[in-house]
C-alpha positions in Angstrom: 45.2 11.6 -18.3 45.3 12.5 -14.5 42.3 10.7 -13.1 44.1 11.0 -9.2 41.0 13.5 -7.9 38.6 10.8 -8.8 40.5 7.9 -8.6 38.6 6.4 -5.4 35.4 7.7 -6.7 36.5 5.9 -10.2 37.1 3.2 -8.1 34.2 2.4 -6.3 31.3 2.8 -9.5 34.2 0.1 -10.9 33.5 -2.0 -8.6 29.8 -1.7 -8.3 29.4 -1.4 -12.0 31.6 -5.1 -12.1 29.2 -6.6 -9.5 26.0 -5.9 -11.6 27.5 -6.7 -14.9 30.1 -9.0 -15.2 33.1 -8.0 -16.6 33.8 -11.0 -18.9 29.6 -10.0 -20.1 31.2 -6.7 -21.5 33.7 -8.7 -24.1 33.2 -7.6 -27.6 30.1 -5.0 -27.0 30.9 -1.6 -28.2 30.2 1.6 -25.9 27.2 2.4 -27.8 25.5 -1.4 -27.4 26.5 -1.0 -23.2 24.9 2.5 -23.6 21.6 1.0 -25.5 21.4 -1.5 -22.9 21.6 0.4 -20.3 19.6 3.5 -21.2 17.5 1.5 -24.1 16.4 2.2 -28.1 16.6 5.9 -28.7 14.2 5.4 -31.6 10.6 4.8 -31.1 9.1 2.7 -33.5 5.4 3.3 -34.2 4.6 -0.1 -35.6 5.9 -1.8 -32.5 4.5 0.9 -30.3 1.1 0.6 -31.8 1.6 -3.5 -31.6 2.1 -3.3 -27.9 -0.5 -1.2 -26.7 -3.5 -1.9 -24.9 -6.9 0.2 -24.9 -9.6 0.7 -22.1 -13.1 0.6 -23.0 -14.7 2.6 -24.9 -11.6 2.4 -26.4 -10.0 -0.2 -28.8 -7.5 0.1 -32.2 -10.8 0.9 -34.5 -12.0 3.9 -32.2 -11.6 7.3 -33.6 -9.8 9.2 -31.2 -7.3 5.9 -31.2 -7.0 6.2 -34.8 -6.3 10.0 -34.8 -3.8 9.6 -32.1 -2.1 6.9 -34.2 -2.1 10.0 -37.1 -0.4 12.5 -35.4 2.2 10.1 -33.5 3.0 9.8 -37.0 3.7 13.1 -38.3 5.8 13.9 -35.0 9.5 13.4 -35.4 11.7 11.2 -33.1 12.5 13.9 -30.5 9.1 14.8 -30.5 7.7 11.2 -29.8 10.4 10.8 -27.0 8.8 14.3 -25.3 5.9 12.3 -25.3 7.0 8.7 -24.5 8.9 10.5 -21.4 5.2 12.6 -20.6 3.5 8.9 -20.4 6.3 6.7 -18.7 8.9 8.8 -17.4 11.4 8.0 -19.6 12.1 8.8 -23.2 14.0 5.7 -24.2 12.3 2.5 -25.1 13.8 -1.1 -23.7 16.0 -2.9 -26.2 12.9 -5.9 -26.4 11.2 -2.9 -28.1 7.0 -2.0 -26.4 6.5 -5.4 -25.2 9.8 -4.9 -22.4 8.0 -1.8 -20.7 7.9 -2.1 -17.0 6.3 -0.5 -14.3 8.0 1.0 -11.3 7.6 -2.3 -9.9 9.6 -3.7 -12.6 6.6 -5.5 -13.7 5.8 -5.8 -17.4 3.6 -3.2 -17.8 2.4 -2.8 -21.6 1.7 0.9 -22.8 -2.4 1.3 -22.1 -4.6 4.3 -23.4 -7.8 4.9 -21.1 -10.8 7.2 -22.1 -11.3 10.3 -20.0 -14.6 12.6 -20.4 -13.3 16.0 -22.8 -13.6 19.1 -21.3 -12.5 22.3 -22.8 -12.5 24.7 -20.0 -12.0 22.2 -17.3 -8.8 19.6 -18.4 -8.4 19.3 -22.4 -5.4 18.1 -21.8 -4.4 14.6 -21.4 -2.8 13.0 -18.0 -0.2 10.1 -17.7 0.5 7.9 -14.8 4.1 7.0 -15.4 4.4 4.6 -13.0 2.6 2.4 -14.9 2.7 3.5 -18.6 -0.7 4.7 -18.8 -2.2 7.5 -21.2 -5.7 8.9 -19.9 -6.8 10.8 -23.5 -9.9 12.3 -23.5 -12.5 11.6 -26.2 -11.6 14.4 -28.2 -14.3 15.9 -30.4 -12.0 16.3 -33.7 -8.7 15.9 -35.1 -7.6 19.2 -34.0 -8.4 19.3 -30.8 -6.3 16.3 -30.1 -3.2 17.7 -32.0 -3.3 20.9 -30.2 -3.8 19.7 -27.1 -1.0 17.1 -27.6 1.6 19.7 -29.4 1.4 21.4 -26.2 2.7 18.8 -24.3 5.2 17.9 -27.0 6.5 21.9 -27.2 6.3 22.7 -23.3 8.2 19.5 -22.6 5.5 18.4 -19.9 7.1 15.1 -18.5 4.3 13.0 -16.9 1.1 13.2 -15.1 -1.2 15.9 -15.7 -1.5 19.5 -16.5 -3.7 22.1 -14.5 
């Protein structure tokens, strides 16, 4: 292979790469591990999701809008729950630790949160995210379907974070 147009350029992320991770640290893990470390779990697991997630009053793990978001999360595939991991922290991989490894943009640990936000149809149905800090703002949705529409249109628009007006 003729690397000699990028050789200093090849160089230099060497060099930085080596001075974040050790070289000797890289013996024996497999490009895939040094990718999954690096970028983190490509598959979001619900049980651990739900596990890790905190609720703002009035909501809490019993409440019926939590329990319908819990539902659909369910019925949406792996790219789908990515699209909507990356709409509520900016990033559609989850940290090898799994939920409870989430940080802010601090690079605090900053556990997935839902708040409650008044529903309006004509106004915002929509839900907001502040990804800086792994928050989901979902509006107390009057009924099942209302929730899933509003949250397959983030999921099929590929909306990545904040809010939609």
């Amino acid at each position: 292979m003729c690397y000699t147009s990028v050789q200093i350029q090849l160089n230099m992320l060497k060099e930085g790469f080596f001075k974040v991770i050790p070289r000797h640290s890289l013996y024996g893990i497999s490009s895939d591990e040094l990718e999954q470390l690096i970028c983190g779990k490509p598959e979001i697991d619900l049980d651990d999701w739900q596990k890790h997630t905190n609720y703002n009053k009035p909501y809490d793990q019993n409440h019926k809008v939590i329990k319908w978001f819990w539902k659909a999360m369910s019925e949406y595939t792996q790219p789908q729950r990515s699209i909507f991991i990356q709409f509520c922290t900016g990033t559609n991989r989850i940290p090898i630790g799994g939920f409870a490894m989430l940080e802010s943009n601090r690079g605090e640990y900053a556990k997935f949160t839902i708040y409650a936000m008044p529903y309006h149809a004509k106004e915002s149905p929509y839900p907001n995210a502040q990804t800086c800090f792994n928050r989901l703002i979902l509006p107390i949705y009057p009924s099942y379907k209302e929730l899933k529409q509003q949250l397959d249109f983030i999921i099929n628009n590929e909306v990545t974070g904040f809010g939609i007006d």
